[in-house]
C-alpha positions in Angstrom: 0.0 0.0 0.0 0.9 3.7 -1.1 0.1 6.1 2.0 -0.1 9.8 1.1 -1.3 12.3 3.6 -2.8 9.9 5.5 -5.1 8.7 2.4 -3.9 4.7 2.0 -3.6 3.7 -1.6 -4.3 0.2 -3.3 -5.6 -2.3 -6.3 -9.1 -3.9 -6.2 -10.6 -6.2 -8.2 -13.8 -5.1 -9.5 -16.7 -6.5 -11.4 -20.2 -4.5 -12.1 -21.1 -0.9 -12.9 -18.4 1.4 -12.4 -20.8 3.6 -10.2 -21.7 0.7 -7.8 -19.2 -2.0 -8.6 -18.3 -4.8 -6.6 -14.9 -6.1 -4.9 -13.2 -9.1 -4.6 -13.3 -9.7 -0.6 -12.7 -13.1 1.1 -15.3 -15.1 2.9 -14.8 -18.0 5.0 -12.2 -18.4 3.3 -13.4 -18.2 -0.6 -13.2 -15.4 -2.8 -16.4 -13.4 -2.4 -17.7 -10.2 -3.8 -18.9 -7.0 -2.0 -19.9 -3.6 -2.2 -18.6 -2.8 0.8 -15.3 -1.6 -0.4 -13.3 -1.3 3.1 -14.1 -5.4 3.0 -12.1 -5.7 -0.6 -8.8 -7.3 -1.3 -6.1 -4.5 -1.3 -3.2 -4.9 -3.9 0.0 -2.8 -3.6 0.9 -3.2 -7.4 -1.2 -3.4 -9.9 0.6 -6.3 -11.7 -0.7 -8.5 -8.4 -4.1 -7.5 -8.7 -3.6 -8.3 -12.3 -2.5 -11.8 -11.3 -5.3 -12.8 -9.0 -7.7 -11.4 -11.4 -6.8 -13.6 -14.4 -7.5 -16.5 -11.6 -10.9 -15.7 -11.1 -11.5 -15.2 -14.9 -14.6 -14.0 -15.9 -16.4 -12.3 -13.1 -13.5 -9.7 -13.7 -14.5 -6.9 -15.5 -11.1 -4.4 -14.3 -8.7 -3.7 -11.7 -9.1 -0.3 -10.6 -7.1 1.9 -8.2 -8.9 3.3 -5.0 -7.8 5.5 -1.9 -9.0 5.2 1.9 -9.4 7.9 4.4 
């Protein structure tokens, strides 16, 4: 994670509209997806987020970058 003035920096994994997507999350122990986006998977580089998202396949519709706080 990227922290700049106290906002914390990151890559999701997002699938949806781009106005109300979901996030990739974890949930007793399987990948999940949420709207809740303090409960999605947080990348530090994109190319990881990139990674996990050619996993999952399909459901993917982008990676995106978000800040928190």
């Amino acid at each position: 994670m990227t922290i700049i003035s106290g906002t914390e920096f990151g890559w999701c994994i997002e699938r949806g509209e781009a106005s109300a997507p979901f996030y990739l999350t974890v949930s007793g122990g399987l990948f999940d997806w949420t709207q809740d986006n303090g409960k999605a998977l947080r990348f530090s580089r994109r190319e990881d987020a990139d990674a996990v998202a050619s996993v999952i396949g399909d459901e993917v519709e982008r990676v995106a970058e978000h800040g928190w706080g």
